[in-house]
Structure formats: C-alpha cells, structure tokens
C-alpha positions as CSV (number, residue, x, y, z in Angstrom):
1,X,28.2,49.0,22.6
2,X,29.5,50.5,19.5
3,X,32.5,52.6,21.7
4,X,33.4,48.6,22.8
5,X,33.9,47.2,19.2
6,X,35.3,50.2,18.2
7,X,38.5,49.6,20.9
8,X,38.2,46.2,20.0
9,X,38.3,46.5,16.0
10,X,41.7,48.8,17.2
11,X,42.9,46.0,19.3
12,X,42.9,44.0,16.6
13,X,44.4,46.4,13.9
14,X,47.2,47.3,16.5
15,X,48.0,43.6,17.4
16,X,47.9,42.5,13.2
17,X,50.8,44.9,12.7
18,X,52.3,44.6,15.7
19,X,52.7,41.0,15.1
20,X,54.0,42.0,11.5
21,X,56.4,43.8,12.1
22,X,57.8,41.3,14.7
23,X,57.5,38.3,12.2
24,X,59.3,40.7,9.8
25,X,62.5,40.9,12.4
26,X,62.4,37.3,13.2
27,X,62.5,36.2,9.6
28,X,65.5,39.1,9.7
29,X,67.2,37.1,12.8
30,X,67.0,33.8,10.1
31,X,63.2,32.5,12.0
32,X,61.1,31.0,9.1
33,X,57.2,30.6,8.9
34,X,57.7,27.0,11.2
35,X,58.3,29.0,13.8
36,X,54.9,30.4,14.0
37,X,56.0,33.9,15.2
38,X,53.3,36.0,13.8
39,X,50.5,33.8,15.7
40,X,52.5,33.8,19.2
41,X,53.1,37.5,18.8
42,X,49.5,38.1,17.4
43,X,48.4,36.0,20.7
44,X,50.7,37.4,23.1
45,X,51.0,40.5,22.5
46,X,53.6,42.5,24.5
47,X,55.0,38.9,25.5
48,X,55.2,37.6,22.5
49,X,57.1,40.7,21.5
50,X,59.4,40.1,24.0
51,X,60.4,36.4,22.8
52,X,61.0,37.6,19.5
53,X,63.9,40.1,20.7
54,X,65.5,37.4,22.4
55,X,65.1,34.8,19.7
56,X,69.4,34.9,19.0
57,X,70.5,35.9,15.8
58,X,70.8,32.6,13.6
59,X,72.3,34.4,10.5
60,X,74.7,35.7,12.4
61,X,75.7,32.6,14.3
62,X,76.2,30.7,10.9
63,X,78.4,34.0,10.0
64,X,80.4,33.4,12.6
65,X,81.1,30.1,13.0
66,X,82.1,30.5,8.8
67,X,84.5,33.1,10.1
68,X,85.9,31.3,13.0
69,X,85.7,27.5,10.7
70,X,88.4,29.9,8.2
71,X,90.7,31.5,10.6
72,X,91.0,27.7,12.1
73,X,91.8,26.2,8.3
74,X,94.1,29.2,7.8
75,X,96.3,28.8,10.8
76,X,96.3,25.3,10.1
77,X,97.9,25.8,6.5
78,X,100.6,28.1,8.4
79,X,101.6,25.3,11.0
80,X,102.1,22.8,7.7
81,X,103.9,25.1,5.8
82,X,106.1,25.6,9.2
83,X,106.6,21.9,10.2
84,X,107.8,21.7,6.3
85,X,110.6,23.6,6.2
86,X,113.6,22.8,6.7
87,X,115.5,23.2,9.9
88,X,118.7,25.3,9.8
C-alpha cells in the first residue's frame, strides 16, 4: 500500500510541473489563464502536452500581420508618389 501512494504522490509531482512548464510555453505562444492550459495539461497529461505544441503562435501572428499591414502602407506611399509626378 505505501509502494502505491508513493507512485501516485510522483504521479502527481511529475504531472504539477509537467503541466507548468507547458502553461509556461503557452503563455510564451500569447495563451492567457482563460485558456485553462495548466488544468487540460494537468488532466491530460501526454495529450494535453500535445495540444499545447500545436496551439499556433499568437504573438507571432500579430507580428506578422504588423509587418505585412507596413510593407502594404509603404508600397502604397510609392504608387502615390508615382502617379504624382509628372509625365515627361
């Protein structure tokens, strides 16, 4: 009896910062505490693991679309400054 809640007080311990850790790189992927990650990975275990490394990167999405949002507002200010000028 005491070998069984020995494994299952490491079960535990393993699975609390297990699940850490993965909250830890969903909050890095932009995943706040709504998401509930540290419960579905605490739950899951190996699964729940496995969601959180496909989650897709939301701060770098918003990066970017900022990036792509400039180069479109930059090549718009060329093709202004080209339909002004005069032609020759």
């Amino acid at each position: 009896m005491e070998i069984a809640m020995l494994i299952l007080v490491a079960w535990v311990v393993v699975m609390y910062f297990g699940a850490e850790y993965m909250r830890k790189a969903a909050e890095a992927k932009g995943y706040g505490p709504e998401y509930n990650i540290f419960v579905i990975c605490f739950l899951l275990g190996f699964f729940g693991y496995m969601y959180v490394l496909t989650l897709p990167d939301l701060i770098l999405r918003e990066q970017m679309k900022t990036i792509a949002d400039r180069l479109n507002n930059q090549k718009q200010d060329e093709w202004s400054i080209n339909e002004e000028l005069p032609e020759l």
